[in-house]
Phi, psi and omega in degrees: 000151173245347198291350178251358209264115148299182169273324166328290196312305180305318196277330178286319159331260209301352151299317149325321192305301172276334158280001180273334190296338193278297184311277191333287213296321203266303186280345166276335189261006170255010191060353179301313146301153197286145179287006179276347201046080180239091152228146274160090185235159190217118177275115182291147184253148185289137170086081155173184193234031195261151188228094164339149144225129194254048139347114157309136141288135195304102170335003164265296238260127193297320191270138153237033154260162203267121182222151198238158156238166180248105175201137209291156197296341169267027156083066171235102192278116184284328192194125169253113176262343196303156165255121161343112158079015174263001162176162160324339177298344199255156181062227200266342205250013171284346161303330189291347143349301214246335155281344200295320170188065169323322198292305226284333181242359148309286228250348192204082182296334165318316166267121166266344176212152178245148199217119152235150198236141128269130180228170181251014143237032167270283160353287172294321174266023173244049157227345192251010173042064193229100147315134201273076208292134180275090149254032175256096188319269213327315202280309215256005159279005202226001163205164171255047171258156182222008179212150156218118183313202196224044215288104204249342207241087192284005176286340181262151189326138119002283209302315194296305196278341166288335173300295192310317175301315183288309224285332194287288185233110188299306177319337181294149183244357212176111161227148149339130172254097174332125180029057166197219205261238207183136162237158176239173186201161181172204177270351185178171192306298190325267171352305190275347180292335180297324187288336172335296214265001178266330194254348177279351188277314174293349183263354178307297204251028173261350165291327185288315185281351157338293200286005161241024167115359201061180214246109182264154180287141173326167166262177190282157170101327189320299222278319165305338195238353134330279201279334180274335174266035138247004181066017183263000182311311180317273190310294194288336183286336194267331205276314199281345215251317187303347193263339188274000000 
């Protein structure tokens, strides 16, 4: 149903929609993705307690349109687009959309979207329950964070414990899911996919360098001549003088 849905509400749905359809397009013809396509984005709706939840269709699935739910954080379903046995999205669990992480957009007004991911060397190092040292220039001009921790002990909630990582450190963009994928957060679909596919390419060849000995910390000047070209240099030198 839509009669309760605003235009507001309606014109960010198909924006979502359409960034997610892009992204989805970009990180599947880049490999980035896993071959099941387990990608996953959950929109915070602004003024309201509502959440877009978004599902890559399943490399099996006959319907490849990119279909959405709309549903409030105790699981109140607004709008179902899924079809019966096509995805998590469908039947009794669409509510739980608007729960999976609900804490995260409670308690961190800042993040408007959660991205769950499988990527393969992403993969591979939440499989070996190894935190990510950021040492990839490309990946690490583009956030200040210099790690993405690990999440290994699942009697506590996903969300419960990415609320503690930002509260720890607001730069984390992202952590590892112990013998799974990976989640990410940010301001919007685009955004948090770009970094998606920047931090699984640094970990392709920080996997790769393993067989040589692993992936050494920058050199001097790197996180500076880095960081000025995104314009986080102001911020990241205060990161650093605090550590020195």
């Amino acid at each position: 149903m839509t009669a309760s849905l605003t235009p507001q509400l309606l014109g960010q749905l198909d924006q979502a929609k359409r960034d997610f359809a892009k992204a989805f397009r970009v990180l599947r013809d880049t490999r980035t993705l896993t071959a099941t396509n387990t990608y996953q984005a959950y929109v915070r709706v602004p003024d309201s307690e509502l959440v877009i939840a978004l599902h890559a269709p399943g490399p099996w699935a006959d319907d490849q349109e990119i279909r959405a739910v709309v549903a409030s954080y105790d699981g109140v379903v607004a709008l179902d687009e899924s079809i019966d046995g096509s995805s998590p999205l469908s039947g009794s669990k669409a509510g739980g959309n608007g729960k999976r992480y609900a804490a995260i957009f409670q308690q961190r007004p800042e993040v408007n979207v959660v991205i769950h991911v499988h990527t393969p060397y992403l993969g591979g190092w939440a499989s070996a329950h190894r935190v990510l040292p950021i040492r990839y220039a490309a990946s690490q001009r583009v956030t200040l964070a210099r790690e993405l921790p690990i999440y290994i002990d699942r009697r506590q909630p996903e969300a419960d414990y990415i609320v503690e990582q930002i509260q720890a450190n607001p730069h984390t963009p992202a952590i590892l899911e112990a013998n799974g994928g990976a989640t990410f957060w940010g301001t919007g679909i685009i955004q948090a996919s770009k970094l998606i596919l920047l931090i699984e390419e640094g970990a392709y060849f920080q996997g790769l360098a393993e067989i040589f000995g692993g992936s050494k910390e920058f050199g001097p000047g790197v996180l500076e001549q880095q960081w000025k070209m995104t314009g986080l240099w102001p911020q990241g030198q205060k990161l650093l003088e605090a550590v020195a």
